[in-house]
FIKOLZA-1660 file (N, C-alpha, C; in steps of 0.1 Angstrom, whole numbers, plus 5000, padded with zeros to 4 digits):
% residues 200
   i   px   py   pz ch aa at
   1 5400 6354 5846  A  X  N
   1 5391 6362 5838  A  X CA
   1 5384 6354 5827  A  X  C
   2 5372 6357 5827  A  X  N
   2 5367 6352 5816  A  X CA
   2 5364 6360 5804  A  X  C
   3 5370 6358 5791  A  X  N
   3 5363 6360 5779  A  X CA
   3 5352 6367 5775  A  X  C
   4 5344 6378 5775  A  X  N
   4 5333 6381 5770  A  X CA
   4 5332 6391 5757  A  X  C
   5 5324 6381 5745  A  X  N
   5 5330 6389 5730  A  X CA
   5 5317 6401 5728  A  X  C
   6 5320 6411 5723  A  X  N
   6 5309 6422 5724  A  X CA
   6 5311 6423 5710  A  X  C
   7 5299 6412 5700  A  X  N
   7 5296 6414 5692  A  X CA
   7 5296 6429 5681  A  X  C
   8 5306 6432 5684  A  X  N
   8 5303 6448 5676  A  X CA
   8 5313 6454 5671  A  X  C
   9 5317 6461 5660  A  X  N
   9 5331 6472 5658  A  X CA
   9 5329 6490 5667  A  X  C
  10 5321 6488 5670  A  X  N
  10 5313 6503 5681  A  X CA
  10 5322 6504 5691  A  X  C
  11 5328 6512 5695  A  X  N
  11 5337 6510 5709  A  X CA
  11 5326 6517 5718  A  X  C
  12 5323 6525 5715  A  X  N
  12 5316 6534 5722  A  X CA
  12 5304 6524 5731  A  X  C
  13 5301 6512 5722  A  X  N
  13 5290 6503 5727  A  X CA
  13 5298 6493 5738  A  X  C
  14 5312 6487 5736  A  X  N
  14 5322 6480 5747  A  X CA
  14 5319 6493 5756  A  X  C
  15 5323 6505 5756  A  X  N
  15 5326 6516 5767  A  X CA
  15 5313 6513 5775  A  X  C
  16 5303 6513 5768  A  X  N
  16 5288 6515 5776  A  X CA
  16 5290 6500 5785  A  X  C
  17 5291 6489 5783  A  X  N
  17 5288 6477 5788  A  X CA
  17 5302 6479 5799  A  X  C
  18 5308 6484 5794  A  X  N
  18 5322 6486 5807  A  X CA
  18 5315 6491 5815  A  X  C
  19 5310 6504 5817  A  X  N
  19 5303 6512 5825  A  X CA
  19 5292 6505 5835  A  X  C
  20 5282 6498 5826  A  X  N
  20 5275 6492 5832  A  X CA
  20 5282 6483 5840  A  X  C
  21 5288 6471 5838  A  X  N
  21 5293 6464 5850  A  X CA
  21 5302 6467 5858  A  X  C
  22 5308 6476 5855  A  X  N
  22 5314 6486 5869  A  X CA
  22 5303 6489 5879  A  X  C
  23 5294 6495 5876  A  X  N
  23 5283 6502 5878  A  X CA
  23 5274 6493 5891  A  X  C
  24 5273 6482 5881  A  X  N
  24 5268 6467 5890  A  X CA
  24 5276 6459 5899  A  X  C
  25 5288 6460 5898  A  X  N
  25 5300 6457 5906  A  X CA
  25 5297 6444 5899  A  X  C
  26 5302 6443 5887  A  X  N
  26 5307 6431 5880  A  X CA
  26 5319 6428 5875  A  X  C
  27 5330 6419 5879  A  X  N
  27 5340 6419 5879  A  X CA
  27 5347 6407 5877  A  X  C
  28 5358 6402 5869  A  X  N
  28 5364 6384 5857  A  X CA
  28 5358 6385 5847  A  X  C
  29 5353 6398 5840  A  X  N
  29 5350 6398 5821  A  X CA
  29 5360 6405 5818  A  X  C
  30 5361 6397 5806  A  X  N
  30 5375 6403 5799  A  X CA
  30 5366 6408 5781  A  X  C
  31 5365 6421 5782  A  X  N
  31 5353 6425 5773  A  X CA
  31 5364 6425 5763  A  X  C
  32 5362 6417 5747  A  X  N
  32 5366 6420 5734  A  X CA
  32 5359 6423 5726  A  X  C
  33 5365 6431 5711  A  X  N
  33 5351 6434 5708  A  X CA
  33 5355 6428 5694  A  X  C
  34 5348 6427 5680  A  X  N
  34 5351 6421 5666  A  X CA
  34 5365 6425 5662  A  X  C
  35 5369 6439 5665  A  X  N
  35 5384 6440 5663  A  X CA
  35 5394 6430 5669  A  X  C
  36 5395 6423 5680  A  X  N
  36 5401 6417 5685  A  X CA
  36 5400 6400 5681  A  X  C
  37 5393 6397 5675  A  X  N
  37 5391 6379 5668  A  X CA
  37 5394 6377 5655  A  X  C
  38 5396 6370 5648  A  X  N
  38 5398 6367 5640  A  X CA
  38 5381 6373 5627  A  X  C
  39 5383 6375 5616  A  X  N
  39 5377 6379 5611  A  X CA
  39 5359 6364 5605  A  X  C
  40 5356 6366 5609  A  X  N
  40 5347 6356 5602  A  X CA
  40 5330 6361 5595  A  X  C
  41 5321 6354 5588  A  X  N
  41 5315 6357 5580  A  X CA
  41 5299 6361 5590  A  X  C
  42 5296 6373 5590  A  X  N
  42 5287 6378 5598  A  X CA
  42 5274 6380 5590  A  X  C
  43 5264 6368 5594  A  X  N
  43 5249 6371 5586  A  X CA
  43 5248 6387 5586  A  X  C
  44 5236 6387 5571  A  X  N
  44 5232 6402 5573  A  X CA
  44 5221 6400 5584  A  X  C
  45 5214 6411 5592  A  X  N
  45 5208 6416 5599  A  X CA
  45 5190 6417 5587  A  X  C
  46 5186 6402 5592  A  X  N
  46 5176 6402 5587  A  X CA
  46 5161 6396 5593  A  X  C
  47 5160 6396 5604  A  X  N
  47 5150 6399 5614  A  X CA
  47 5141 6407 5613  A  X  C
  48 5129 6406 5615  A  X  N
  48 5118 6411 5616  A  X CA
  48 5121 6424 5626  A  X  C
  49 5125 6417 5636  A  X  N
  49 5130 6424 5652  A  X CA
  49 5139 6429 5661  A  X  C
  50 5140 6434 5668  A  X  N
  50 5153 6436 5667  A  X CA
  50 5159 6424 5680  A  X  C
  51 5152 6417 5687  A  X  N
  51 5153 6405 5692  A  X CA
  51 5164 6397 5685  A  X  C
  52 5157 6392 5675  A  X  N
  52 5161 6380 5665  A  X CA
  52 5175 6387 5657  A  X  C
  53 5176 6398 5654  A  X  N
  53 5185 6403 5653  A  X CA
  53 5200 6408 5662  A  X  C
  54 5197 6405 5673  A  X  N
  54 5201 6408 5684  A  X CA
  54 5212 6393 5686  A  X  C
  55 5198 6382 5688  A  X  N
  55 5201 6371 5688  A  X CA
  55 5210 6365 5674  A  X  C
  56 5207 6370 5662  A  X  N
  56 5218 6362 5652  A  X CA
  56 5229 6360 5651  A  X  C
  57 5229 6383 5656  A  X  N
  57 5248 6386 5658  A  X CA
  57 5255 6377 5670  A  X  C
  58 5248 6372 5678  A  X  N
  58 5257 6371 5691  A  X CA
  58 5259 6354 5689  A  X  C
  59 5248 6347 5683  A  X  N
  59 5253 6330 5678  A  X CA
  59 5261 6330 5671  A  X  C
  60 5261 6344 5655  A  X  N
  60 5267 6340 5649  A  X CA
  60 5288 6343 5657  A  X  C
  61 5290 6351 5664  A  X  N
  61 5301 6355 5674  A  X CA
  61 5304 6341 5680  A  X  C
  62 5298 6337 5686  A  X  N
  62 5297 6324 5697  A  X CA
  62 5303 6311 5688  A  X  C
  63 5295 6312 5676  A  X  N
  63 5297 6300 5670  A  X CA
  63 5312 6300 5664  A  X  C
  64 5313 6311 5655  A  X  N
  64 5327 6313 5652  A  X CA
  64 5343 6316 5659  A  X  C
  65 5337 6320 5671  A  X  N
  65 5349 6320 5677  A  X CA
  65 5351 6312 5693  A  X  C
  66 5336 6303 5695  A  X  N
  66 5341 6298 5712  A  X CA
  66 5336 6307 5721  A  X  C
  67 5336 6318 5722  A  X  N
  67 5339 6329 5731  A  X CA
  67 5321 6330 5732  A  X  C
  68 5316 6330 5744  A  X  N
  68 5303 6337 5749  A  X CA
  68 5304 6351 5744  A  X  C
  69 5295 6354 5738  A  X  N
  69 5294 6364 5729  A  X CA
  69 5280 6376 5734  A  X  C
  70 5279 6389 5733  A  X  N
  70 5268 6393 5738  A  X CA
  70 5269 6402 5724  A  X  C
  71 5251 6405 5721  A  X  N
  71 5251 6418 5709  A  X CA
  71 5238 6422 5710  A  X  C
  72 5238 6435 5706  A  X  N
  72 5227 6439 5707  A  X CA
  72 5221 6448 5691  A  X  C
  73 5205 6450 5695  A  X  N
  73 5202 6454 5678  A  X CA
  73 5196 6464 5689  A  X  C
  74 5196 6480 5683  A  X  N
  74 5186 6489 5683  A  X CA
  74 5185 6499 5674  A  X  C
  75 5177 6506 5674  A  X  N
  75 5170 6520 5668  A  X CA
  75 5159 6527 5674  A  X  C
  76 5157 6534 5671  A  X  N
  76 5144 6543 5670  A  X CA
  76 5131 6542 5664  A  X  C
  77 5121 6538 5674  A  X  N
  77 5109 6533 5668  A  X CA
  77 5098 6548 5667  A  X  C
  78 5094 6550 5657  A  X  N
  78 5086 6571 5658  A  X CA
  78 5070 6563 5654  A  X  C
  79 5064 6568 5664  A  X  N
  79 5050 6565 5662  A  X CA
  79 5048 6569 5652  A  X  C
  80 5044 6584 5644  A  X  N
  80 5040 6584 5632  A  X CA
  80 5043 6577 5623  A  X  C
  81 5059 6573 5624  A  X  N
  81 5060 6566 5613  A  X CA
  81 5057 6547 5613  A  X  C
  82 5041 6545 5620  A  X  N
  82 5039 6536 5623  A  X CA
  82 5053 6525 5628  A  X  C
  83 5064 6527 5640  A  X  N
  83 5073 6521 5645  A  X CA
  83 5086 6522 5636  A  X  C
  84 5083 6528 5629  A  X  N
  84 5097 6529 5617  A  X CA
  84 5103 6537 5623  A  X  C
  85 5117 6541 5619  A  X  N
  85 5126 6533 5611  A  X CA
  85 5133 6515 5619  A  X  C
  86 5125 6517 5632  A  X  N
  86 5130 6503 5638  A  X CA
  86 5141 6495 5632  A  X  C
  87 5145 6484 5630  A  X  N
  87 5149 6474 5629  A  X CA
  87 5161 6482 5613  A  X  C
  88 5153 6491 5609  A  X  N
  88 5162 6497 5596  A  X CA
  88 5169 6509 5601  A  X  C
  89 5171 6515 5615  A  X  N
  89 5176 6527 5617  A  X CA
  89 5186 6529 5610  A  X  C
  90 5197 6516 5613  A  X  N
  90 5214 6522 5610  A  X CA
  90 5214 6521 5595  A  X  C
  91 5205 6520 5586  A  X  N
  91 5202 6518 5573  A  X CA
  91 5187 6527 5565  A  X  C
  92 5186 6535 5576  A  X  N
  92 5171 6542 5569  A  X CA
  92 5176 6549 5556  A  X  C
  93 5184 6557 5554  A  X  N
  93 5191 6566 5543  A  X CA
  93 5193 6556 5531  A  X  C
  94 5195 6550 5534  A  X  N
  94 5202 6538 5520  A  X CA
  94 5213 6531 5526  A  X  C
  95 5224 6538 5527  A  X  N
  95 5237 6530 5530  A  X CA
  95 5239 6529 5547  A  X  C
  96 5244 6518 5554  A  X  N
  96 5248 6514 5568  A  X CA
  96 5256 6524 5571  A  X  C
  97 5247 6530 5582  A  X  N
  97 5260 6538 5597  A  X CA
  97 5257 6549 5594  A  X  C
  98 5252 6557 5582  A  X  N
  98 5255 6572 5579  A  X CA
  98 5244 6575 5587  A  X  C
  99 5250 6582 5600  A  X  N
  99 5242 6590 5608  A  X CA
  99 5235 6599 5607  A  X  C
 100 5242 6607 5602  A  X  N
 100 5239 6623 5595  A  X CA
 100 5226 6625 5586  A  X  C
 101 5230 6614 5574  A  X  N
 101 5217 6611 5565  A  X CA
 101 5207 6606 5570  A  X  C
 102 5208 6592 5578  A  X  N
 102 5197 6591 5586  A  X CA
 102 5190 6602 5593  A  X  C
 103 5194 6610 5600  A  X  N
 103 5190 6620 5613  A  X CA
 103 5181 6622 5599  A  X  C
 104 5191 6631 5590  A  X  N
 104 5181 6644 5582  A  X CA
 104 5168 6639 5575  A  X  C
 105 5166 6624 5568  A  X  N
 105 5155 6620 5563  A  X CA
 105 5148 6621 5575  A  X  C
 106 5152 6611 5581  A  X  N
 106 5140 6610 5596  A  X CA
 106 5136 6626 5599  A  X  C
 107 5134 6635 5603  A  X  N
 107 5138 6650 5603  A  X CA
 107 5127 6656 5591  A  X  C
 108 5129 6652 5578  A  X  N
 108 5121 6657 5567  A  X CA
 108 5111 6649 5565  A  X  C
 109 5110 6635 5574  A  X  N
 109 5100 6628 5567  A  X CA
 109 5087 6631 5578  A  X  C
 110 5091 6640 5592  A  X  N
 110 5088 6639 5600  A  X CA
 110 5077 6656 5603  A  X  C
 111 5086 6666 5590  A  X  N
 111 5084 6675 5585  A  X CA
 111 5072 6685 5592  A  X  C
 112 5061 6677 5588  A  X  N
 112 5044 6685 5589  A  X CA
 112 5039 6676 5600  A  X  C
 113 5047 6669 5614  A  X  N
 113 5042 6660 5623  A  X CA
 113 5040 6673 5635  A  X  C
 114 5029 6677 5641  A  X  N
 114 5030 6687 5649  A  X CA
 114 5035 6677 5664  A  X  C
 115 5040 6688 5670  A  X  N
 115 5047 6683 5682  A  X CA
 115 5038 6672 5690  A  X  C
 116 5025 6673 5693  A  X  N
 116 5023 6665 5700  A  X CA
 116 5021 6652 5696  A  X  C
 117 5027 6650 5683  A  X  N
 117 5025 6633 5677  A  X CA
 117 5034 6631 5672  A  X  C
 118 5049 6638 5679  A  X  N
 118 5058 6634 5676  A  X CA
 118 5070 6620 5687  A  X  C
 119 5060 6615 5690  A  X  N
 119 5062 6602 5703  A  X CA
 119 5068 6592 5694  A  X  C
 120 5084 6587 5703  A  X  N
 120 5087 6578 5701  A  X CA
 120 5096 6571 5706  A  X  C
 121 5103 6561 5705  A  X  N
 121 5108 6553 5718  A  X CA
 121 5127 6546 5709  A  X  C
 122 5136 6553 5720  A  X  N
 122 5151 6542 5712  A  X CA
 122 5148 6528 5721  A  X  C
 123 5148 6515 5714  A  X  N
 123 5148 6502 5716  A  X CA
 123 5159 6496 5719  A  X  C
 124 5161 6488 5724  A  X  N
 124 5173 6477 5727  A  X CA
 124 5171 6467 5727  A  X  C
 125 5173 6456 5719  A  X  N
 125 5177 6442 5724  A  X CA
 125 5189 6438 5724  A  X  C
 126 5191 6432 5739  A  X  N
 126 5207 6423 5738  A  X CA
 126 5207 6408 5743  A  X  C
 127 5213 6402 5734  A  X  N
 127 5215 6390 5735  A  X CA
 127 5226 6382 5742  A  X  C
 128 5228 6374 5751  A  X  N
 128 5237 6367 5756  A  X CA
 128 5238 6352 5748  A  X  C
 129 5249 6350 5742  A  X  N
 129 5248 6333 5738  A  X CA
 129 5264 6328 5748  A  X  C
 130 5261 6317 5753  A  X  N
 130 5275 6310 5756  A  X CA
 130 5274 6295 5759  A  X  C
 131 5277 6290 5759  A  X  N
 131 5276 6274 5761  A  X CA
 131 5265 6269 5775  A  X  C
 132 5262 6282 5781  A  X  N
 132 5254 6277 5791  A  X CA
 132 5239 6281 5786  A  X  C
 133 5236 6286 5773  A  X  N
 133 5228 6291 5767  A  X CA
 133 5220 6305 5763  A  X  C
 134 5212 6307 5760  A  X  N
 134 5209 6316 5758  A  X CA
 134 5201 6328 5763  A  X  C
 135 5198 6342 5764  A  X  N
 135 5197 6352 5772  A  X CA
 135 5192 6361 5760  A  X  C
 136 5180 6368 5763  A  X  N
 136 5178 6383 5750  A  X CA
 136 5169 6388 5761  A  X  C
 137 5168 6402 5763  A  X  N
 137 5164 6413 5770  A  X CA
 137 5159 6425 5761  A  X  C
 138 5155 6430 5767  A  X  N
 138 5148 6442 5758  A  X CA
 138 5148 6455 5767  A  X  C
 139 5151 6469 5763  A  X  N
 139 5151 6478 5770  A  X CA
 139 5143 6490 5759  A  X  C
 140 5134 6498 5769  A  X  N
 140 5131 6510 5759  A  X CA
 140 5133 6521 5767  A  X  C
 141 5134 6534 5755  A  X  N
 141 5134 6546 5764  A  X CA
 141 5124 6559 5754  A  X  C
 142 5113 6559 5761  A  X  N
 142 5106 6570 5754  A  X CA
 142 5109 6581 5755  A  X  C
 143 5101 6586 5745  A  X  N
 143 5105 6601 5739  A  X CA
 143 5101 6610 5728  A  X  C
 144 5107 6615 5730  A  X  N
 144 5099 6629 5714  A  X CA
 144 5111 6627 5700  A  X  C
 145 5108 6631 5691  A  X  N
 145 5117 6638 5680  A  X CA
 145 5114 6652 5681  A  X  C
 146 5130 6654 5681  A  X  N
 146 5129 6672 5681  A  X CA
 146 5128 6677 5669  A  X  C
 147 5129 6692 5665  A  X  N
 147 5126 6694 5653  A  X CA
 147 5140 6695 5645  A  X  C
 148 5150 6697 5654  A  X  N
 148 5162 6698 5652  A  X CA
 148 5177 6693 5659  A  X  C
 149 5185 6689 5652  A  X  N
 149 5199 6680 5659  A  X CA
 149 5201 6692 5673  A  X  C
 150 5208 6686 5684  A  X  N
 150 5212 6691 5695  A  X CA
 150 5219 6685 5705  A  X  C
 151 5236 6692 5704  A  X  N
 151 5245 6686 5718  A  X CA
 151 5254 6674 5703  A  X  C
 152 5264 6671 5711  A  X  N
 152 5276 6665 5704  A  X CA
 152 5281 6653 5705  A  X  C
 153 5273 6650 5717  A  X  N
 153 5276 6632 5727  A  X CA
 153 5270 6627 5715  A  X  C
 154 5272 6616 5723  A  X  N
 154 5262 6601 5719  A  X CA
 154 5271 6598 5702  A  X  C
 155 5260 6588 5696  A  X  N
 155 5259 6591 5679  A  X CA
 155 5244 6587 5676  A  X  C
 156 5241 6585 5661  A  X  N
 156 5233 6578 5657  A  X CA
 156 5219 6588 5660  A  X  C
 157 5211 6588 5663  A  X  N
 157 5198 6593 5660  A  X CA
 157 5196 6604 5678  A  X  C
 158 5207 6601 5691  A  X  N
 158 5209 6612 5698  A  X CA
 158 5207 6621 5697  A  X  C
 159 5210 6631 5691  A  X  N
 159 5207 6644 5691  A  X CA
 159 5196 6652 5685  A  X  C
 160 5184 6643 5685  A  X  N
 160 5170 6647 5677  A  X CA
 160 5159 6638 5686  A  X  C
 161 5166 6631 5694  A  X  N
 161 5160 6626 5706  A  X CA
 161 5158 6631 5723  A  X  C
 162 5148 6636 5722  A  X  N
 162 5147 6642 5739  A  X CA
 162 5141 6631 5747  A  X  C
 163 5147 6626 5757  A  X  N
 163 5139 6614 5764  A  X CA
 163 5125 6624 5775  A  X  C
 164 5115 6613 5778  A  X  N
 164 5108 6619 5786  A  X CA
 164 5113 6626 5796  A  X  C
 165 5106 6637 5804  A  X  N
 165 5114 6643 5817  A  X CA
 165 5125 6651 5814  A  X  C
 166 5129 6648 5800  A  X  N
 166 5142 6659 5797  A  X CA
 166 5137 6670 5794  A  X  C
 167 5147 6677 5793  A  X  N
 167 5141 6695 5778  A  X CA
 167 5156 6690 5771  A  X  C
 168 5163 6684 5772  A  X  N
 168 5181 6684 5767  A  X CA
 168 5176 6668 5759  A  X  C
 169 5184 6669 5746  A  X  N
 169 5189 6662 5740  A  X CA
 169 5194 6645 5745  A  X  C
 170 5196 6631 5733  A  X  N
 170 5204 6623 5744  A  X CA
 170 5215 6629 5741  A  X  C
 171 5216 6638 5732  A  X  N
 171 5233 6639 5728  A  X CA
 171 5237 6649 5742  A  X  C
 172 5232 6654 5746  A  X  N
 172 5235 6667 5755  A  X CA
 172 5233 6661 5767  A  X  C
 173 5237 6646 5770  A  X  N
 173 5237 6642 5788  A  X CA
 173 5244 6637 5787  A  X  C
 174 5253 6634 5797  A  X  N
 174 5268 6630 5800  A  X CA
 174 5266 6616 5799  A  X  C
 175 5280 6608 5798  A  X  N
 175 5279 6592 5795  A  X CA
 175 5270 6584 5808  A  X  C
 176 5272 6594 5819  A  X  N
 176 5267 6590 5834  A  X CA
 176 5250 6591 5831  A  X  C
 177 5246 6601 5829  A  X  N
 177 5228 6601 5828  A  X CA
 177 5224 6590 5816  A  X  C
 178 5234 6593 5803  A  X  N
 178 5228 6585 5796  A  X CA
 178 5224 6569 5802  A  X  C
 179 5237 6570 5801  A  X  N
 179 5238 6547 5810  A  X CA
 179 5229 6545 5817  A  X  C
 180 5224 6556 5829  A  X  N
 180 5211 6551 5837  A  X CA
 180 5199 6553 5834  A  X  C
 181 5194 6561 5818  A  X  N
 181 5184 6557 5815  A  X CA
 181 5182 6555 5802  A  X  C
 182 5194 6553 5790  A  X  N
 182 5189 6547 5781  A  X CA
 182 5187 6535 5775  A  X  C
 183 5179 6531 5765  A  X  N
 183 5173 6514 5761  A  X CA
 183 5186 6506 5761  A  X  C
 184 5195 6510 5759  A  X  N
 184 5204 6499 5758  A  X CA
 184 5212 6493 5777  A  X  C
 185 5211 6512 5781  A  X  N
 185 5217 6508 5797  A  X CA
 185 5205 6501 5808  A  X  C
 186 5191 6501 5802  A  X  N
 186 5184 6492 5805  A  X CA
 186 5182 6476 5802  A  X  C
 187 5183 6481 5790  A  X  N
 187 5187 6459 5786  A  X CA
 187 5199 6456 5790  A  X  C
 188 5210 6462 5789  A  X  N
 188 5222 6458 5792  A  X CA
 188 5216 6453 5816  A  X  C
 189 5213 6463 5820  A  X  N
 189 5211 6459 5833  A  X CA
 189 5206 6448 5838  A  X  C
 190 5195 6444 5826  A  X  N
 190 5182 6431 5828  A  X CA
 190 5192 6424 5826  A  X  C
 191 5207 6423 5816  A  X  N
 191 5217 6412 5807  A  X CA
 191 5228 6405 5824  A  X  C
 192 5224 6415 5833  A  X  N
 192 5235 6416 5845  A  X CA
 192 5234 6407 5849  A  X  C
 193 5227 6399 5859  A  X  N
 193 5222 6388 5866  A  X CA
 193 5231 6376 5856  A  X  C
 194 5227 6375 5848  A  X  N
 194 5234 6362 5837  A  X CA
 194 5242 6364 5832  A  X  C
 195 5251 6379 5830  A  X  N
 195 5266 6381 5827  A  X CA
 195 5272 6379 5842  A  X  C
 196 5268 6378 5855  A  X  N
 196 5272 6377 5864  A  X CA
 196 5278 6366 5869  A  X  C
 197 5267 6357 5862  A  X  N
 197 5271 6343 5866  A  X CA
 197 5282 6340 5857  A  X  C
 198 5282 6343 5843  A  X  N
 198 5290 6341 5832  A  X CA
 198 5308 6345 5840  A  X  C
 199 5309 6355 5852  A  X  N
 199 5318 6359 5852  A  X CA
 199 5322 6350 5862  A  X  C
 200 5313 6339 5868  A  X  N
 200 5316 6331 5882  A  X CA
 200 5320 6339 5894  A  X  C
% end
């Protein structure tokens, strides 16, 4: 088995990358995630993109522990809000991870946007670093903001996000619908080919 470090304290983000290489019949990763290594000093998230951000977390993993490291950056890019909150999602409110707050500014700021310009896309970049080099992919999934939260799945900005083709929420599709068509179970798929080799 080989080693593969998932750059993240998210389980829910290991669950998804489990799923997917199951999914792809990928099999010799032994997925760990930041709880499992030793603690070390993790740059802030300060990229323009969510690429380069993508790419920092997973050198900075790689470098510190040995271990081929994969990570990924996303958010929600809202057309009105000229691509924003992008690269600041998990930090739009002020403080990191508060979902809730996030949702509700995004929501008020979004206020007087009539539905049909309410277009906008969750992003993914994921990065592979290991001694055989380096890997970053990109995944999008378009969509609307709803006027209001809906359904209990997912986290983070889900439940105010209807993908195209839906009328249902991401929070309101099972782990199975989400994986095959959200930004991250898309970059994660493009990540396959070269996690595959990584697994020999």
């Amino acid at each position: 088995m080989t080693n593969l470090l998932v750059a993240s304290r998210n389980l829910k983000k290991l669950a998804e990358l489990h799923r997917v290489l199951d999914a792809a019949g990928v099999s010799g990763l032994d997925l760990l995630s930041l709880n499992d290594v030793p603690a070390f000093d993790e740059a802030p998230e300060t990229g323009a993109t969510f690429e380069e951000n993508a790419l920092a977390k997973a050198r900075d993993a790689f470098r510190a522990t040995g271990v081929p490291a994969v990570a990924d950056d996303s958010g929600i890019a809202v057309d009105a809000l000229n691509g924003m909150p992008g690269v600041l999602s998990a930090r739009w409110a002020g403080s990191h991870g508060d979902d809730l707050a996030n949702l509700r500014l995004l929501l008020g700021q979004l206020g007087d946007v009539p539905d049909e310009r309410r277009g906008a896309a969750f992003v993914s970049a994921c990065a592979l670093v290991s001694s055989a080099g380096e890997t970053v992919v990109r995944g999008e999934w378009p969509g609307v903001v709803a006027r209001e939260p809906r359904g209990d799945g997912g986290f983070g900005y889900d439940p105010i996000f209807v993908p195209v083709g839906s009328a249902r929420s991401a929070a309101e599709l099972t782990a199975a619908e989400k994986d095959a068509a959200s930004h991250r179970g898309r970059a994660l798929a493009l990540l396959v080919p070269a996690l595959r080799e990584l697994a020999g």
